[in-house]
DSSP file (Angstrom, degrees, kcal/mol; ACC not computed):
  #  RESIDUE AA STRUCTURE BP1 BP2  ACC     N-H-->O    O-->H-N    N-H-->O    O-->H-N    TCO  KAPPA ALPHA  PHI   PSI    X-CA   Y-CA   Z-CA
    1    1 A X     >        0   0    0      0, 0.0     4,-2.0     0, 0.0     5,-0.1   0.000 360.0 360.0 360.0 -42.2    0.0    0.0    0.0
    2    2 A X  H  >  +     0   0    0      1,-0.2     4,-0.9     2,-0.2     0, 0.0   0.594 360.0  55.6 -82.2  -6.1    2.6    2.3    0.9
    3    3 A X  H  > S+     0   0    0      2,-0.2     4,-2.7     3,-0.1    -1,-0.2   0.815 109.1  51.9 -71.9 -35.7    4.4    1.8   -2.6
    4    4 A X  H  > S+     0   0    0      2,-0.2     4,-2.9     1,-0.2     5,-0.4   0.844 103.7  53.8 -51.6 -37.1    1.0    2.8   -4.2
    5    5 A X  H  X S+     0   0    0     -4,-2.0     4,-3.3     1,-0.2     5,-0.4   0.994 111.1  45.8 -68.9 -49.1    0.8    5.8   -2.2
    6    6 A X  H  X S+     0   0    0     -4,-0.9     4,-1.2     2,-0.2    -1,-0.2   0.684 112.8  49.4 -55.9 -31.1    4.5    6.9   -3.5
    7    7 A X  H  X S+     0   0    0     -4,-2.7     4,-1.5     2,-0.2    -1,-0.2   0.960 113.3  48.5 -73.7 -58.8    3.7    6.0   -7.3
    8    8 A X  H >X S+     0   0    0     -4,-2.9     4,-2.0     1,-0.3     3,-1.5   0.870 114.8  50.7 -40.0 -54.1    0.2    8.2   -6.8
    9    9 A X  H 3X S+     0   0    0     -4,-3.3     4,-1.8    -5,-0.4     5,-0.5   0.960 112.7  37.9 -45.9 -61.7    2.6   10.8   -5.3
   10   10 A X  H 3X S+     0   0    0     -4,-1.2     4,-0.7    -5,-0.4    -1,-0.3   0.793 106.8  64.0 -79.6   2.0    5.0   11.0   -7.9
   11   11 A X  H <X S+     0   0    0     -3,-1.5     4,-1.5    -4,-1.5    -2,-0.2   0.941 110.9  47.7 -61.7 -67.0    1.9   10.6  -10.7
   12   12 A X  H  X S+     0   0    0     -4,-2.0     4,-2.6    51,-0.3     5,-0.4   0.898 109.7  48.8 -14.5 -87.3    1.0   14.3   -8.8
   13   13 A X  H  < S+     0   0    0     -4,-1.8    -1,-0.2     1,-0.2    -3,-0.1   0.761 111.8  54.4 -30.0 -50.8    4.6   15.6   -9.1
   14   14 A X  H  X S+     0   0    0     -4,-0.7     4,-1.3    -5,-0.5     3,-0.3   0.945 107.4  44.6 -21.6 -96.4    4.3   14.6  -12.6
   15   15 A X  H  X S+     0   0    0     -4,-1.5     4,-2.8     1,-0.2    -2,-0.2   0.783 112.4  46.3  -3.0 -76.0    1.4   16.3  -13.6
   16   16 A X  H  < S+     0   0    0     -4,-2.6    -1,-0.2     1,-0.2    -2,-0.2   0.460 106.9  64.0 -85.9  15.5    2.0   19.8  -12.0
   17   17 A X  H >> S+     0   0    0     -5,-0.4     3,-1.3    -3,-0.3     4,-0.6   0.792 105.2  47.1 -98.2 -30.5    5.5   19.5  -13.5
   18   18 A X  H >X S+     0   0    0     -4,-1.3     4,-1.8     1,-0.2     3,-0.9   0.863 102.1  58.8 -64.0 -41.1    3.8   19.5  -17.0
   19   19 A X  H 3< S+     0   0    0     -4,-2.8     8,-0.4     1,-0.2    -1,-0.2   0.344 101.3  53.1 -98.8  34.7    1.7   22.1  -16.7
   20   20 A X  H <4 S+     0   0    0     -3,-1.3     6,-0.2     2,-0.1    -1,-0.2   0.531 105.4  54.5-108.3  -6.4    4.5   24.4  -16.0
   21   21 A X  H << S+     0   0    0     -3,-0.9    -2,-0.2    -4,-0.6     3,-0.2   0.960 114.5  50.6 -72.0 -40.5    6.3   23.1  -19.6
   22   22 A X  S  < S+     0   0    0     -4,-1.8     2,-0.7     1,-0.3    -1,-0.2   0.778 116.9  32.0-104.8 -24.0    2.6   24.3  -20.7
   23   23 A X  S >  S-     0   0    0     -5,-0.4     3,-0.7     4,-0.1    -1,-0.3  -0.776  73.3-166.9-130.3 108.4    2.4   27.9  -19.1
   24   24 A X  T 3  S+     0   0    0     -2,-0.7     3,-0.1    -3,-0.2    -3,-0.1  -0.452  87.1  38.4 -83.6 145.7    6.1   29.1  -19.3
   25   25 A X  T 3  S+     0   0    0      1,-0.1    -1,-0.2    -2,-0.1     3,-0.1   0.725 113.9  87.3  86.0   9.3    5.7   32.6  -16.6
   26   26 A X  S <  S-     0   0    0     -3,-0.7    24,-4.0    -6,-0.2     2,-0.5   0.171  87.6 -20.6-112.8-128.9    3.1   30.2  -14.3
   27   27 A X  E     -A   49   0A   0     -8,-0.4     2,-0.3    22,-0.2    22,-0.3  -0.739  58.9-179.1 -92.8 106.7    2.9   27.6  -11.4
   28   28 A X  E     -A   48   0A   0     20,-2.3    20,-2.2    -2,-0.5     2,-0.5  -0.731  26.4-125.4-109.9 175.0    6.5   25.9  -10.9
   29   29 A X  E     -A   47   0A   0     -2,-0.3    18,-0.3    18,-0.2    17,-0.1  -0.888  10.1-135.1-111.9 132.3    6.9   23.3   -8.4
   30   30 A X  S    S+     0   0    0     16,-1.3     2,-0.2    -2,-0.5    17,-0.1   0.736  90.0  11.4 -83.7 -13.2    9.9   23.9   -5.7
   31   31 A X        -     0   0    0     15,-0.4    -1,-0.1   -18,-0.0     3,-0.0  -0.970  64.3-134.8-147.1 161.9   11.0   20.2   -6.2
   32   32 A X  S    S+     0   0    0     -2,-0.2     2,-0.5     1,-0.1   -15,-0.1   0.713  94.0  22.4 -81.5 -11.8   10.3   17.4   -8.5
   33   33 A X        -     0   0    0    -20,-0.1     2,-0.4    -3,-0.0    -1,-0.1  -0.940  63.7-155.2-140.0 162.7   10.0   14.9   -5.7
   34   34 A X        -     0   0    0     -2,-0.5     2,-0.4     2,-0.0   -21,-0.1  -0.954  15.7-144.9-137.5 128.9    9.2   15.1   -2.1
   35   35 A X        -     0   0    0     -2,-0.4     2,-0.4     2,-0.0    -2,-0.0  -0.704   7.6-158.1 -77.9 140.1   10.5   12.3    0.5
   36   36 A X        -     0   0    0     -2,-0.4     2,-0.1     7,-0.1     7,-0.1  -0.802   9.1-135.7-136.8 107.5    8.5   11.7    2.8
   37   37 A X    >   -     0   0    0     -2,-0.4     3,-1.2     1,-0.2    -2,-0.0  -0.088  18.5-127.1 -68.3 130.0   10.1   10.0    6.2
   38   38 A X  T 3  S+     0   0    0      1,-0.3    -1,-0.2    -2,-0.1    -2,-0.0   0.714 109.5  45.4 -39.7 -20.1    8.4    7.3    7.9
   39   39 A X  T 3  S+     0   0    0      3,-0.0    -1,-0.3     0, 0.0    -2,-0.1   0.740  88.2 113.0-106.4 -19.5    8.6    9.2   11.3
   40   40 A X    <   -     0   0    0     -3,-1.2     3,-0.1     1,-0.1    -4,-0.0   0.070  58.5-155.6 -45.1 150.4    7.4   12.5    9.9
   41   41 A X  S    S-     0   0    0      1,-0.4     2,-0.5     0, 0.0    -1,-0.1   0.837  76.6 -27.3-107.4 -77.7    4.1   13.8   10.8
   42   42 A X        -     0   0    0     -3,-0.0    -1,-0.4     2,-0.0     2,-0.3  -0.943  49.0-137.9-154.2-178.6    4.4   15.8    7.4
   43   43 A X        -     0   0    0     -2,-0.5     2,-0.3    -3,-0.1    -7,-0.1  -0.851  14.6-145.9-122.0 156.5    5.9   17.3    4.6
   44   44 A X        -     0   0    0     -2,-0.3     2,-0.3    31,-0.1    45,-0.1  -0.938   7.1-164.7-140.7-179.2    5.7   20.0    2.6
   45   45 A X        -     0   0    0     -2,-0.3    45,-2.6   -11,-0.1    43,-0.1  -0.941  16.4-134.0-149.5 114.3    6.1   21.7   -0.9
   46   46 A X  E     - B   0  89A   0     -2,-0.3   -16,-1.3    43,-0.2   -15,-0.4  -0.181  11.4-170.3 -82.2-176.9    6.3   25.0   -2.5
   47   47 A X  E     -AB  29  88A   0     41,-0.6    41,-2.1   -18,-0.3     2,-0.4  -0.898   2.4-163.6 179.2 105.1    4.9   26.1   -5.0
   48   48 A X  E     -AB  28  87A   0    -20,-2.2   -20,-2.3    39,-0.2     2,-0.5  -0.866  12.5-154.6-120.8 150.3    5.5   29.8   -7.1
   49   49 A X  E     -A   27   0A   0     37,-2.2   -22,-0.2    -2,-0.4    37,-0.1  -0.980  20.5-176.1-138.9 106.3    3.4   31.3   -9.5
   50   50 A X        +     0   0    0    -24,-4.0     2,-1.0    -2,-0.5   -24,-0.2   0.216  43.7 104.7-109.2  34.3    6.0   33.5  -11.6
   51   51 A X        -     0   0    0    -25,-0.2    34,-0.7     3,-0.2   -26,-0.0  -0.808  65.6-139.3-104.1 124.8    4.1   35.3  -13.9
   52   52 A X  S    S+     0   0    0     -2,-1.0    -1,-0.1     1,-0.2    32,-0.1   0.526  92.0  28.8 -52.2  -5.4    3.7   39.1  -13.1
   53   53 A X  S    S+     0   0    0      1,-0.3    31,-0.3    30,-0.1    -1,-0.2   0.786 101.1  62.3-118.2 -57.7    0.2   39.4  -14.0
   54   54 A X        -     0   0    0     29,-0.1    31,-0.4     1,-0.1     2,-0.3  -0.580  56.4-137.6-102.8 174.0   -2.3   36.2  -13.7
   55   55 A X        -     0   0    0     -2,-0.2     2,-0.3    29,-0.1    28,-0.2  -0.868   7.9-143.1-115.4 150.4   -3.4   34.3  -11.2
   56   56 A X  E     -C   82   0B   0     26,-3.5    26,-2.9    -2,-0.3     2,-0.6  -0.831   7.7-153.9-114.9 137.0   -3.9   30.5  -10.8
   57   57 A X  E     -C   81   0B   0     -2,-0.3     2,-0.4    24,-0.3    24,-0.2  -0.937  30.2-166.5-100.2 118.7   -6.4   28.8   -9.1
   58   58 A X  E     -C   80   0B   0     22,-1.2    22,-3.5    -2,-0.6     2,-0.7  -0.793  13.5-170.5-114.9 152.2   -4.7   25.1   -8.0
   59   59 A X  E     -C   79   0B   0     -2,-0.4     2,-0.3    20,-0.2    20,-0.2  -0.970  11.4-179.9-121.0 125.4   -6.0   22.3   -6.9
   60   60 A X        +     0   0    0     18,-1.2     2,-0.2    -2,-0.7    15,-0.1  -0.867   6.6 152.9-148.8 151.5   -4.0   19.7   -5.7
   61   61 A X        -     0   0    0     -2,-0.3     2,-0.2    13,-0.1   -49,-0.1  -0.878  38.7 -92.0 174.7 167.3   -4.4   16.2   -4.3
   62   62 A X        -     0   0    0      8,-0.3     8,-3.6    11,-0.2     2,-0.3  -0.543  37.4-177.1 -95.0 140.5   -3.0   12.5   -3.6
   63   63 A X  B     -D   69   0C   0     -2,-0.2   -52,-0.3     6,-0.2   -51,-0.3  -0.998  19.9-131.2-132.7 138.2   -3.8    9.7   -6.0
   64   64 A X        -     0   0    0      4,-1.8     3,-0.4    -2,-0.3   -53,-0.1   0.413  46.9 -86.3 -63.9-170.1   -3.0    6.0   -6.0
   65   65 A X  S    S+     0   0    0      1,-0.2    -1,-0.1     2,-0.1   -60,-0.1   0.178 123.6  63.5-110.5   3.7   -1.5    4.3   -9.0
   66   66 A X  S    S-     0   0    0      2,-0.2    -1,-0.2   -62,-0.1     3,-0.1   0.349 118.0-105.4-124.0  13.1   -4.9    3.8  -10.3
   67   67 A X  S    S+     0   0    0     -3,-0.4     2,-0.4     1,-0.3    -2,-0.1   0.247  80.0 127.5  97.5 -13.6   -5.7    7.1  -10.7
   68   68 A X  S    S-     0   0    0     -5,-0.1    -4,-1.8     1,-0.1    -1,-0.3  -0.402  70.5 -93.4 -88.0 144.5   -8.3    7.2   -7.3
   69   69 A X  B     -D   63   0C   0     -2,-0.4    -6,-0.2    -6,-0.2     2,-0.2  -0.240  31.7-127.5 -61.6 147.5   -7.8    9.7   -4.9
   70   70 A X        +     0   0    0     -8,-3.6    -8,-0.3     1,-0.2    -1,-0.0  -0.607  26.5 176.9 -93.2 146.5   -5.6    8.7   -1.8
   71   71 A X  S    S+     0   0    0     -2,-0.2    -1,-0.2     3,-0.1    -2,-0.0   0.455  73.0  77.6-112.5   0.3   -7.7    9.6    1.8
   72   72 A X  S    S+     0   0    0    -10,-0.0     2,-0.4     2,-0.0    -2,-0.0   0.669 101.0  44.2 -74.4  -5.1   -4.7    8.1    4.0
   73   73 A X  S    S-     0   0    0    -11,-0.1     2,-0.4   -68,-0.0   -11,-0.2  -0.966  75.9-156.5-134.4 152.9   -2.9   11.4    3.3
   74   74 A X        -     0   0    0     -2,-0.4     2,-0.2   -13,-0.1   -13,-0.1  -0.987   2.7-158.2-120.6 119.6   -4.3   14.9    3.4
   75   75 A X        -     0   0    0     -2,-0.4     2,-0.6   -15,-0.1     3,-0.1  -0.804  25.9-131.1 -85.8 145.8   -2.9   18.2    1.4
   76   76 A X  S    S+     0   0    0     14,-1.3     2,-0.1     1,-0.3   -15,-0.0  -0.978  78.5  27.2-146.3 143.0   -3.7   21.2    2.6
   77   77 A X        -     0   0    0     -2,-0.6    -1,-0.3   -17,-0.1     3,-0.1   0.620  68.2-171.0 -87.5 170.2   -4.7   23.3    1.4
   78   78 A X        +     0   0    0      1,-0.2   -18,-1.2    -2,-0.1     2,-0.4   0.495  64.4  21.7 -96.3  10.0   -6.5   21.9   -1.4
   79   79 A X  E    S+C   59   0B   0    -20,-0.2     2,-0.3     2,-0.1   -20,-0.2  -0.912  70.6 109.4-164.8 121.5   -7.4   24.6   -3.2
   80   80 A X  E     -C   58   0B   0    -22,-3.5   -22,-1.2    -2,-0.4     2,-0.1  -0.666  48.8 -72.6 150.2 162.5   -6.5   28.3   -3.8
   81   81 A X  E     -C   57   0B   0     -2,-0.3     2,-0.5   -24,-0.2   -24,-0.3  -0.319  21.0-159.3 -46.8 116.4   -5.2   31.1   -5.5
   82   82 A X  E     -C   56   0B   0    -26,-2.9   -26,-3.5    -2,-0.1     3,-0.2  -0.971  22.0-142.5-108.4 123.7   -1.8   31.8   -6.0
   83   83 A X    >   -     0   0    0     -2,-0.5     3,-1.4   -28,-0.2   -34,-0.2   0.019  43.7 -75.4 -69.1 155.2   -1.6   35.7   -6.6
   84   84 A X  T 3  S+     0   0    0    -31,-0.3    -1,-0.2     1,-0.2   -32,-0.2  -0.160 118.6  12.9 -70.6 155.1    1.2   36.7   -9.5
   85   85 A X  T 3  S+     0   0    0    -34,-0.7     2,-0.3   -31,-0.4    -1,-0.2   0.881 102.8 120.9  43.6  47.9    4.7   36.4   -8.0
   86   86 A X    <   -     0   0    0     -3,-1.4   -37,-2.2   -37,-0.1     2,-0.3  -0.833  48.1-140.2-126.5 160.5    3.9   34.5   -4.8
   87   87 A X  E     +B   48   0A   0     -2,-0.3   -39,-0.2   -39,-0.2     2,-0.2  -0.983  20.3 163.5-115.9 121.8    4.8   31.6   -3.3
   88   88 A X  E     -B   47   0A   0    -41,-2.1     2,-0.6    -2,-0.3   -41,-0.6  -0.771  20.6-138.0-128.2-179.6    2.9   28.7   -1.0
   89   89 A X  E      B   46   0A   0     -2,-0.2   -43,-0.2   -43,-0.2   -45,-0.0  -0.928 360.0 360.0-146.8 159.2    3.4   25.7    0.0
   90   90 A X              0   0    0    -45,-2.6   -14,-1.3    -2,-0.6    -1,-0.1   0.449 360.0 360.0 -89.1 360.0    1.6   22.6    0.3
């Protein structure tokens, strides 16, 4: 189970790593992979919106290797705006 969760996870990473190849000046990701330690509580991940003008609404969440959403892990937030040239983290 816990290999599943790590392919879903890197499925994720995946994903919002494409859609910065597809809006150059948007939503980059602050790494391509995130470890996540077995004793850890949680982790986290930025997230930068470089374009000087728009803003993105993302939506983010964990998915299994069969494409359903994971509930053993939680993102938070799951949703929201990142304003032009800001940063958050997941």
């Amino acid at each position: 189970m816990l290999n599943s969760i790590k392919l879903g996870f890197i499925v994720l990473l995946t994903l919002f790593t494409s859609l910065n190849v597809q809006a150059a000046g948007g939503i980059a990701l602050g790494a391509t992979r995130v470890i996540y330690p077995s004793a850890a509580k949680q982790t986290s991940l930025a997230i930068s919106n470089s374009d000087t003008q728009e803003r993105y609404l993302v939506n983010s969440w964990i998915e299994n290797s069969a494409g359903q959403k994971e509930k053993t892990f939680i993102v938070t937030p799951p949703l929201f705006v990142s304003e032009p040239k800001s940063e958050n983290t997941l």
